[in-house]
N, C-alpha and C positions, 0 to 999 in steps of 0.2 A: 142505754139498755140496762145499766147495773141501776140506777136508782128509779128507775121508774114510779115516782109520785105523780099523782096530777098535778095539773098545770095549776089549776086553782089553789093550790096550798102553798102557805109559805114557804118560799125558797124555788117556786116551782117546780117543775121534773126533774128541776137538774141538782135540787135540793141544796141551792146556795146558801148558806149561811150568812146571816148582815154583814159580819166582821169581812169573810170574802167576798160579796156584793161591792163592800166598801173601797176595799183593797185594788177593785179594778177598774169602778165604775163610780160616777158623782151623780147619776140618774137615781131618784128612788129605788128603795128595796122591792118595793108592788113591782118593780117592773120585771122584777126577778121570775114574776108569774108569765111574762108576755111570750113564747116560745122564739121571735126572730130577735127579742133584745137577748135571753137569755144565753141565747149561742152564740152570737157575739161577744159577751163579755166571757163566755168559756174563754169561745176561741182565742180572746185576748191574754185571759188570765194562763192559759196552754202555752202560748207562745210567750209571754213574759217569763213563765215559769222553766221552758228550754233555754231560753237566753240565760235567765241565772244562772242553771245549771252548769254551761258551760262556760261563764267565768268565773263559777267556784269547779272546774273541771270535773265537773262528774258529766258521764255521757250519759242523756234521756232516755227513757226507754217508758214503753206502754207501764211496766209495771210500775216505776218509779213516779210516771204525771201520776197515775192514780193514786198514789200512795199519797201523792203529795195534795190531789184533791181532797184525799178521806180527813188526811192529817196537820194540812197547810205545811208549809213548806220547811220550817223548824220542825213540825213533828216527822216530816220523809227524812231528814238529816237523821233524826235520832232514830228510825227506825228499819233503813236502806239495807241493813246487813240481817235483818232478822224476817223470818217469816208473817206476814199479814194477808188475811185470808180475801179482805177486799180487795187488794191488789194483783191477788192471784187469781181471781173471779176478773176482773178486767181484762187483764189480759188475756184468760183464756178465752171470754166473750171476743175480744178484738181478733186473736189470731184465729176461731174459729169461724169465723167471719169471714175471713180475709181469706182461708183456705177455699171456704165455700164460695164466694164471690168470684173467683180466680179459676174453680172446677163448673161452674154455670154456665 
């Protein structure tokens, strides 16, 4: 919901970057445009990205995947304590969401 690009543009909707394309997937980067590969390799790169987290102990949180989507994952290290407005946008996208899906 926060990036919404078309699908057709580099990086697709989900506006992957090659370096993160790379980082989770050996498929070309075009595939980054297809919507069932692209969330696949989220999903993947989401759940690799919890796992770190808790073997370097920090607990997950909506705000912190996004931060670390915006920023890859050395840049959420460097930026976890400090205010970022993409991250604060996601999450309030997800818990509004979540409130509203749960009052339906």
């Amino acid at each position: 919901m926060k990036e919404g690009a078309p699908w057709h543009r580099a990086g697709g909707a989900l506006q992957f970057t090659k370096a993160t394309w790379g980082d989770f997937s050996t498929h070309p980067y075009s595939w980054a445009c297809q919507p069932g590969k692209a969330r696949q390799i989220a999903r993947k790169a989401l759940l690799l990205t919890i796992q770190r987290m808790k073997q370097d102990g920090i607990t997950p949180s909506v705000w912190l995947l996004a931060l670390r989507w915006n920023c890859g994952y050395d840049g959420m290290l460097r930026r976890m304590n400090r205010n970022w407005s993409y991250a604060e946008h996601v999450n309030n996208l997800y818990y509004d969401h979540d409130f509203l899906r749960t009052r339906i």
